[in-house]
C-alpha positions, 0 to 999 in steps of 0.5 A: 257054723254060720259064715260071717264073710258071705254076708252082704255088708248092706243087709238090712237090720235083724238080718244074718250079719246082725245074728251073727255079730249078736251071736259073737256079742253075746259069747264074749260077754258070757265069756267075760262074766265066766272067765275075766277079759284076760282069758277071753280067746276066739276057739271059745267064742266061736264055739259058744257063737256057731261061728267059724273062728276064720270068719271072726278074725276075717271080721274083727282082725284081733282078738283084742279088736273083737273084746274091745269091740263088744265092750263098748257096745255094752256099755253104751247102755250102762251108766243111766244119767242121774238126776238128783236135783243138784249138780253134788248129788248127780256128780256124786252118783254118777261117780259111785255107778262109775265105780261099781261099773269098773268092779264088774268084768266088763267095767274092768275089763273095758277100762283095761282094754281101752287103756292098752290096746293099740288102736286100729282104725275101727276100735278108734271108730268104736272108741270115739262113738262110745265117749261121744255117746258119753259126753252127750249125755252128761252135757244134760246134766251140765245143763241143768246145772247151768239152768240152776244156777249152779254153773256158768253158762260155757261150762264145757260139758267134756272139761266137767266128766273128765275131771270127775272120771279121771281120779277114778280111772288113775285109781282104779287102773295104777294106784288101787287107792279106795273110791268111797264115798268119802272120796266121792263126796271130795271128789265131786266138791273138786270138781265144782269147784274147778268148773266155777272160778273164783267161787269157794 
C-alpha cells in the first residue's frame, strides 16, 4: 500500500504524490466504467490503487469528493471544439458530443455529482477550474462566428454555452425527454437566435 500522507504537497511533477493520485484517478474510472457512480466506494478503490483507504479519505475528505474530483479532471479532455465552418453546424455537433458524452458513465456520472454534491471548498475549486476550461474554449467558437459575421462582436462567449447546454442538462437529469437530432437542430436555431436580437 503506497502512503498518500507522507508525501510532500511540494513534490515536483511525476513524483510519488502524482503516482499515487494517477493510481486512485485510474481505479475510479475503471470503477465508473464497471459499475456506475452510484457504486463507486473507496474499500474498492484502495484496493485496485494500492492505496491505504485512510490516506484517501486523509486526501479527498469524502467519497463524493474523490468521484467528483476525478470526473472533472476526465473530462477536461472530453468534448474536442468543432470547427465546421458555421456557428449551426458547430452548436450542433458540439450539442450532439454533449449528449453521447452524458449517456456514458462518466458523463452521466459527472452530471449527477455536479448537480447534487454539497460543495467544499476543493470540489468548487475543482468545479470552476473545470467550466472555466469550458468557457475557454467555446469563447473560440464564439469568435469565429463573430469573425464571420454570423454574431455581434459582445456576444458573451458564457451566455452562448449555457443557453445551449442547459436544455440538455434539464432533459437528461429531470425530464428524460429525447435529445435528437431534431431537438439539436431546434436547439441550436434557439440559440442563434437568442445571441442575435432583432434578427429572425
Amino acid at each position: 500500500m503506497i502512503e498518500v500522507e507522507n508525501v510532500a504537497p511540494q513534490r515536483r511533477p511525476g513524483g510519488r504524490a502524482a503516482r499515487v493520485r494517477e493510481a486512485v484517478h485510474r481505479a475510479v474510472l475503471d470503477a465508473v466504467a464497471e459499475h456506475g457512480v452510484a457504486k463507486v466506494g473507496i474499500p474498492d478503490i484502495s484496493r485496485r490503487a494500492g492505496v491505504r483507504d485512510s490516506s484517501i479519505y486523509r486526501r479527498w475528505g469524502t467519497r463524493e469528493n474523490l468521484v467528483l474530483d476525478v470526473m472533472l479532471t476526465a473530462s477536461e479532455r472530453t468534448l474536442p471544439l468543432p470547427d465546421t465552418g458555421t456557428l449551426h453546424g458547430d452548436l450542433t455537433t458540439f450539442a450532439t458530443a454533449l449528449i453521447a458524452y452524458l449517456d456514458t458513465p462518466l458523463g452521466n456520472g459527472l452530471a449527477r455529482a455536479l448537480a447534487f454534491n454539497t460543495d467544499s471548498d476543493e470540489i468548487a475549486a475543482a468545479r470552476d477550474t473545470f467550466w472555466d476550461t469550458r468557457y475557454h474554449a467555446i469563447e473560440l467558437m464564439i469568435s469565429r462566428a463573430v469573425a464571420r459575421g454570423e454574431l455581434p462582436n459582445d456576444t458573451d462567449a458564457r451566455v452562448a454555452i449555457e443557453l445551449l447546454i442547459a436544455p440538455i442538462h434539464f432533459r437528461h437529469l429531470l425530464t428524460r425527454q429525447p435529445t435528437d437530432a431534431e431537438f439539436v437542430d431546434q436547439l441550436a436555431t434557439h440559440v442563434i437566435c437568442a445571441l442575435r436580437p432583432g434578427v429572425g
